[in-house]
C-alpha positions in Angstrom: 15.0 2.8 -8.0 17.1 1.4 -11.1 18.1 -2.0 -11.2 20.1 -3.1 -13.8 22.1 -6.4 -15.0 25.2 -7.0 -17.1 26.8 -9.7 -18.5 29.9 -9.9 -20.8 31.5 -6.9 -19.2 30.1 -4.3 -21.8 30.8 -0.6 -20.5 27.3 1.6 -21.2 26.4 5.0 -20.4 22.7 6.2 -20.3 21.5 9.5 -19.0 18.5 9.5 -16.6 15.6 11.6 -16.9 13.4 12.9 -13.8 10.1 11.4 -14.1 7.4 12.6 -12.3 5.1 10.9 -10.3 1.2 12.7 -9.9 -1.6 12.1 -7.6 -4.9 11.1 -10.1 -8.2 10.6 -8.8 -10.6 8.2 -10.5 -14.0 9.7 -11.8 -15.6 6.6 -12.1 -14.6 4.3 -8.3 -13.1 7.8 -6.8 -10.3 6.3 -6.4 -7.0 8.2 -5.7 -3.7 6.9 -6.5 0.1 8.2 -7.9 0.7 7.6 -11.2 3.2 8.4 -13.9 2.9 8.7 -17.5 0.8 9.7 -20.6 -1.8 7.1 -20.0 -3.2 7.0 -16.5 -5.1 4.2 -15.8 -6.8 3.3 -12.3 -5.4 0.5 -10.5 -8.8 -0.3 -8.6 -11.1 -0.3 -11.2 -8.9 0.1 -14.7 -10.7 2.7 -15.9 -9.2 5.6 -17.8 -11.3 8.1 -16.9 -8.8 9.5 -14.5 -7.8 13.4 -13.7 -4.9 14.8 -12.0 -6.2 15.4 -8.0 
Protein backbone atom coordinates (compact mmCIF):
# COMPACT_ATOMS: atom_id res chain seq x y z
CA UNK A 1 0.00 0.00 0.00
CA UNK A 2 1.10 3.78 -0.77
CA UNK A 3 -0.16 6.43 1.28
CA UNK A 4 0.69 9.67 0.48
CA UNK A 5 -0.21 13.44 1.68
CA UNK A 6 -0.28 16.80 -0.15
CA UNK A 7 -0.64 20.11 0.76
CA UNK A 8 -0.38 23.35 -1.31
CA UNK A 9 -1.85 21.67 -4.40
CA UNK A 10 1.66 20.74 -5.97
CA UNK A 11 1.08 18.25 -9.03
CA UNK A 12 4.04 15.27 -8.74
CA UNK A 13 4.62 12.28 -10.73
CA UNK A 14 6.76 9.35 -9.36
CA UNK A 15 7.16 5.98 -10.97
CA UNK A 16 6.72 2.88 -8.75
CA UNK A 17 9.01 0.10 -8.65
CA UNK A 18 7.99 -3.66 -7.82
CA UNK A 19 9.57 -4.65 -4.70
CA UNK A 20 9.78 -7.90 -3.73
CA UNK A 21 8.99 -9.38 -0.61
CA UNK A 22 11.16 -12.93 0.43
CA UNK A 23 10.58 -15.59 2.94
CA UNK A 24 14.12 -15.58 5.33
CA UNK A 25 14.70 -17.88 7.88
CA UNK A 26 16.83 -17.00 10.92
CA UNK A 27 19.96 -19.15 11.66
CA UNK A 28 20.30 -18.18 15.02
CA UNK A 29 16.21 -18.33 16.81
CA UNK A 30 14.93 -20.32 13.41
CA UNK A 31 12.78 -17.95 12.96
CA UNK A 32 10.97 -17.52 9.51
CA UNK A 33 9.55 -14.40 8.44
CA UNK A 34 8.98 -12.07 4.91
CA UNK A 35 11.21 -9.57 4.40
CA UNK A 36 12.35 -7.07 1.87
CA UNK A 37 15.53 -5.35 1.19
CA UNK A 38 19.42 -5.52 1.12
CA UNK A 39 19.67 -5.87 4.85
CA UNK A 40 17.49 -8.59 6.39
CA UNK A 41 17.25 -8.44 9.86
CA UNK A 42 15.08 -10.94 12.15
CA UNK A 43 12.26 -9.40 13.83
CA UNK A 44 12.29 -12.01 16.72
CA UNK A 45 15.58 -11.98 17.77
CA UNK A 46 17.40 -8.97 15.50
CA UNK A 47 20.00 -10.85 14.43
CA UNK A 48 21.41 -10.62 10.86
CA UNK A 49 22.36 -13.89 10.38
CA UNK A 50 19.42 -14.47 8.14
CA UNK A 51 19.10 -16.64 4.65
CA UNK A 52 16.55 -16.70 2.12
CA UNK A 53 14.07 -19.99 3.15
Amino acid sequence: MVVMCSVGGTDFEFEREEIEVERYKCNDCGNTFDAMGEKVVCPSCRSENVVKA
